[in-house]
Structure formats: C-alpha cells, structure tokens
C-alpha positions as CSV (number, residue, x, y, z in Angstrom):
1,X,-20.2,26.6,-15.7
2,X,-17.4,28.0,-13.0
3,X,-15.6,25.0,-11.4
4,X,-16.0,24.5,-7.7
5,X,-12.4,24.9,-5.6
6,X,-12.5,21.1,-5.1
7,X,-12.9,20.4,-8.8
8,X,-9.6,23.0,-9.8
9,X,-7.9,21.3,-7.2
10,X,-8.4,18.7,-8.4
11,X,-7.2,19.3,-11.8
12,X,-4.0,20.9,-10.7
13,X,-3.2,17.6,-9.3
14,X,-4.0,16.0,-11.8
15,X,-2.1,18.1,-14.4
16,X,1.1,17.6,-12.3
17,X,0.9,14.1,-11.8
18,X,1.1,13.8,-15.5
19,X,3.4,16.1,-16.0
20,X,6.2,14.8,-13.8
21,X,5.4,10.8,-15.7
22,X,6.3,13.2,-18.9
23,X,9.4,14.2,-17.4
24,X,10.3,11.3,-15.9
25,X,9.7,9.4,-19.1
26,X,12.0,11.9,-21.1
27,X,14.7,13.2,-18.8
28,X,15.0,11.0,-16.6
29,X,15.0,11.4,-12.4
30,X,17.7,12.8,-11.9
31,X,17.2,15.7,-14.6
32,X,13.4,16.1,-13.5
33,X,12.4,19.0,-11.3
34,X,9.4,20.4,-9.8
35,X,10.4,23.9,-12.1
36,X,10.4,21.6,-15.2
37,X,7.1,19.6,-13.7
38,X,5.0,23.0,-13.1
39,X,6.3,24.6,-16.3
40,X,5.1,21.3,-18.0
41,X,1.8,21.4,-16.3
42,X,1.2,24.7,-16.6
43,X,0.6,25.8,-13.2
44,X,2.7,28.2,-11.3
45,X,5.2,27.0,-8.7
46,X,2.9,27.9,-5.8
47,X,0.2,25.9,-6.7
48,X,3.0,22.7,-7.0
49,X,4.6,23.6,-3.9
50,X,1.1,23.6,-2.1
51,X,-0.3,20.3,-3.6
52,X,3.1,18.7,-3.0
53,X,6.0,20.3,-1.4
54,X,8.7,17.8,-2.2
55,X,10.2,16.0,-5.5
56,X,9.9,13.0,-3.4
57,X,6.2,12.8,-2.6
58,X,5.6,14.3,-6.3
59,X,7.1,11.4,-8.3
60,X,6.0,8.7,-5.7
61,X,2.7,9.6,-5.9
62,X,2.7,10.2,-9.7
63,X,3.8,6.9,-9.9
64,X,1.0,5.1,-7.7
65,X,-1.5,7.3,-9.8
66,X,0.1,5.6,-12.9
67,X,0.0,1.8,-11.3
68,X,-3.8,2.8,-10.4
69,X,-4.5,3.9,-14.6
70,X,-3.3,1.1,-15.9
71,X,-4.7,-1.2,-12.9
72,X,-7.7,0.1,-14.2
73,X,-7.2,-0.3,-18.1
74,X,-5.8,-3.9,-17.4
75,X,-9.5,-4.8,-15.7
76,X,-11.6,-3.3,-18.2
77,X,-9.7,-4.6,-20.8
78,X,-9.8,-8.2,-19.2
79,X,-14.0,-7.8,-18.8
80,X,-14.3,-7.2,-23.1
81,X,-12.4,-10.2,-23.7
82,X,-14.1,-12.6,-25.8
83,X,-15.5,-15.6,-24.1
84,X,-13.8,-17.8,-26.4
85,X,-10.5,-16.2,-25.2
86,X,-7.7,-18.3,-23.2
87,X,-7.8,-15.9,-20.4
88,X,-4.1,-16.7,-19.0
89,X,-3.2,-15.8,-22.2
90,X,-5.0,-12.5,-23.0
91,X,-3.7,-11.8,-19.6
92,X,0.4,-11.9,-20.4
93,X,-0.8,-10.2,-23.7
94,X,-1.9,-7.3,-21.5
95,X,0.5,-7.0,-19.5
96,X,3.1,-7.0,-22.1
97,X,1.2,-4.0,-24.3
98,X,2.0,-1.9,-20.7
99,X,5.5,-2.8,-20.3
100,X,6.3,-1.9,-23.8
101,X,5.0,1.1,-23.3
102,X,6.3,4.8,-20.9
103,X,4.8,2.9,-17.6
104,X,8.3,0.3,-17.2
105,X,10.5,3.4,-18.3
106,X,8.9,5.2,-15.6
107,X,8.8,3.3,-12.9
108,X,12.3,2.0,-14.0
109,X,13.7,5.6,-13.3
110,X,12.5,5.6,-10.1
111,X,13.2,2.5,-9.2
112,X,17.5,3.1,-9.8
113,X,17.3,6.2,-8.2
114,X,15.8,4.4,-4.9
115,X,18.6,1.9,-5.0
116,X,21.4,5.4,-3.9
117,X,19.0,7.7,-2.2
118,X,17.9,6.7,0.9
119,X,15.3,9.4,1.3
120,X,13.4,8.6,-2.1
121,X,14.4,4.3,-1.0
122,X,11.6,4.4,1.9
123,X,8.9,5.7,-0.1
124,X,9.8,3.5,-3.3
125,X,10.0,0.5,-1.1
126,X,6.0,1.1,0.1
127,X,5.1,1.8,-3.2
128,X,6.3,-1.5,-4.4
129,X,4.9,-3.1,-1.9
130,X,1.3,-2.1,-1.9
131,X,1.6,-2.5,-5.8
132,X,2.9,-6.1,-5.6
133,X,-0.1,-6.7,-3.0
134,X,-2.4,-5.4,-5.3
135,X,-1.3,-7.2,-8.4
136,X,-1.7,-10.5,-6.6
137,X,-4.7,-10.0,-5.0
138,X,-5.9,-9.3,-8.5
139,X,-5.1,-12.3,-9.6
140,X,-6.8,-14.3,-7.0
141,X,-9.6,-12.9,-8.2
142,X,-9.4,-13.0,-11.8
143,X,-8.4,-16.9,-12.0
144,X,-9.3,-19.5,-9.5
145,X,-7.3,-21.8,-7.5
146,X,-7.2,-25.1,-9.2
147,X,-8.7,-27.6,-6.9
148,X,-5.5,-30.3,-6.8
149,X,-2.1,-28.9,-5.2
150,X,0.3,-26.6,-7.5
151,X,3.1,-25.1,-6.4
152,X,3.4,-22.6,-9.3
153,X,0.0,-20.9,-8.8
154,X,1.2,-18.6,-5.7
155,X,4.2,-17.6,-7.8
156,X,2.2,-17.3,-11.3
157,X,2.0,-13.5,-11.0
158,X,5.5,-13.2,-9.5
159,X,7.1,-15.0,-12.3
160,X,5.3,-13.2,-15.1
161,X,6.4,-9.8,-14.1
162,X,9.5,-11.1,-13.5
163,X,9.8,-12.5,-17.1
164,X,8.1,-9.4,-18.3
165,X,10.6,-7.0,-16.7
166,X,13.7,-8.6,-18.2
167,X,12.5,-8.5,-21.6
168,X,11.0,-5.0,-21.3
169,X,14.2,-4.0,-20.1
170,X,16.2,-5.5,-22.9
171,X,14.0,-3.4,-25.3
172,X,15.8,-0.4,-23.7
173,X,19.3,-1.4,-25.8
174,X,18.1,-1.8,-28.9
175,X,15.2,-3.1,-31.4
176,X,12.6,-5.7,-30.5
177,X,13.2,-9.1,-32.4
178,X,11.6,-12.1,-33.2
179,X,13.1,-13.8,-30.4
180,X,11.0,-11.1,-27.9
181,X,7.7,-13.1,-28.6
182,X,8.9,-16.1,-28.6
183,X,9.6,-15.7,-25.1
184,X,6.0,-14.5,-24.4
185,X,4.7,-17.1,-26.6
186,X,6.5,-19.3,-24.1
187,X,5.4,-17.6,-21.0
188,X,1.5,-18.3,-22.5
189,X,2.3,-22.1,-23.1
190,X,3.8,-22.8,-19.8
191,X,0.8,-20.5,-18.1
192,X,-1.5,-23.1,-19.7
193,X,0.3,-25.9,-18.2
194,X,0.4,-24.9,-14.4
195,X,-3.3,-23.1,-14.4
196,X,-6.2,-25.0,-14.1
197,X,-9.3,-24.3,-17.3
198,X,-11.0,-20.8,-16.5
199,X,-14.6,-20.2,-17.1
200,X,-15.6,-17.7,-19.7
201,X,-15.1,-13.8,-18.4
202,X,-18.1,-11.7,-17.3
203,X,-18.5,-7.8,-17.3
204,X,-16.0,-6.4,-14.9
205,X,-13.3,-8.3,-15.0
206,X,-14.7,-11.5,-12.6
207,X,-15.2,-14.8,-13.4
C-alpha cells in the first residue's frame, strides 16, 4: 500500500533523527553535519533542510527523541521484572546497561559542545532540564515515599545518575574493571538502605 504524506514525513524524520545519533556517536559534534546526517539517512538535503533547517535544532531534537526511546525501554523493562525482584536494584541495573551503551557518548558530545557555544548552550540547557524533570517524576512514580522522614529520597535519582555518569565516563579512557561493579554493587546496597520495601511490580511499570 502507497504511504500517506504524513506517514513519509514521518519517516524522513525519523531516519534523520537516527542518523545524526550515528554521527554523533562516531565523529563527534564538531565533525557532524547536516551533509553527513542526510547522506547517512538517505534523504536528500532538501528534505533535511525542510524538516529541520539548523544543526542546532537537528541534534537537540535527536537527542530528546533518544531520552524518549530509552525512557520508554527503561519502563517496559521495569514492568517484566520479576516480582521477586529488589526493584531499586533492577532499577541501577537498567540504568547502567544505557549508560554503557551510544546514549552517554551522545549526549556527552553534546553536552561539551554546549559548555563554548552559546547558541547550541540555550537549547542544551532546556533539554536538560525537561529530561532531569522527567527522570524524577518517574521515580515518584515507580517507588513510593517511605512513610518516616529521609532526606536521601529527593536526591535518590540525582545521586544515581550522578554516580552513573562518572563511571560511564571513565569507561571512555580505557577497559571496564572489576572495580566498575563494585561501585554499582555499592550504589544497590546503599539504595537498599535509604528506600523504604517496594511492593511487587505490575504491568506497566506502576506499583
């Protein structure tokens, strides 16, 4: 069946989007460019230009499609956990499987670039923000407020990317080592001491 205009507009966007994470995640920003990005996609340079006419709102917005996939993947993968499963723990397990993989690299890239370019900084700056928003939110509604006062709640999900992102980016430099999980094992064993017993998981991803 012919594809409706929406549906190959669609796909064009879609093919570009994942092109320019490819070329992100193997040159680099500063050697990506929307030539490279269309060539990659295979769609001509009139067709990137009209879907996104900057370099700016092409990686930004590749980006924030790439935070929304593996958003997605982290849920669904959080829903098939077994009910027997420590959930804090299955959770720093997840997240680590996403920062050893293209998505830190990625949004690494962009994130130096930001720090000396002050028209890519804005853009980077909102993206962050509405990511960090939706990664707590998330888990306010994945794990529930323990019913005594704890200071470390609130900062749980702040501290575990935080952890996360300097051992991810010590992975750049040279080989994983033992020493890698034991500092994730640790992360799981002091997540078990500040968060309160969680009930088993349902389907999608809420207790």
């Amino acid at each position: 069946m012919r594809r409706t205009q929406e549906e190959r507009s669609t796909a064009t966007r879609t093919a570009l989007l994942d092109a320019t994470l490819q070329c992100l995640e193997e040159d680099g920003y500063a050697h990506t460019t929307t030539t490279r990005i269309a060539r990659q996609a295979g769609v001509s340079r009139g067709a990137q230009l009209h879907h996104f006419p900057t370099k700016i709102e092409l990686v930004t917005e590749a980006v924030a499609h790439l935070f929304a996939r593996r958003h997605a993947e982290f849920l669904d993968a959080f829903s098939r956990l077994p009910a027997e499963a420590v959930r804090v723990e299955a959770a720093i397990d997840l997240l680590w499987q996403m920062f050893r993989g293209p998505t830190f690299v990625v949004w690494l890239e962009l994130a130096v670039a930001a720090r000396t370019d002050a028209e890519l900084a804005e853009p980077v700056r909102r993206l962050t923000g509405e990511f960090t928003d939706l990664v707590e939110r998330t888990f306010y509604e994945l794990f529930e407020r323990p019913s005594e006062s704890n200071p470390y709640f609130d900062i749980a999900p702040r501290f575990a990317f935080a952890l996360l992102e300097g051992l991810a980016l010590s992975r750049l430099h040279g080989p994983e080592d033992a020493n890698t999980e034991a500092v994730v094992d640790a992360a799981k064993s002091i997540a078990r001491l500040v968060m309160p017993p969680q009930p088993a998981v349902k389907r999608g991803g809420t207790p």
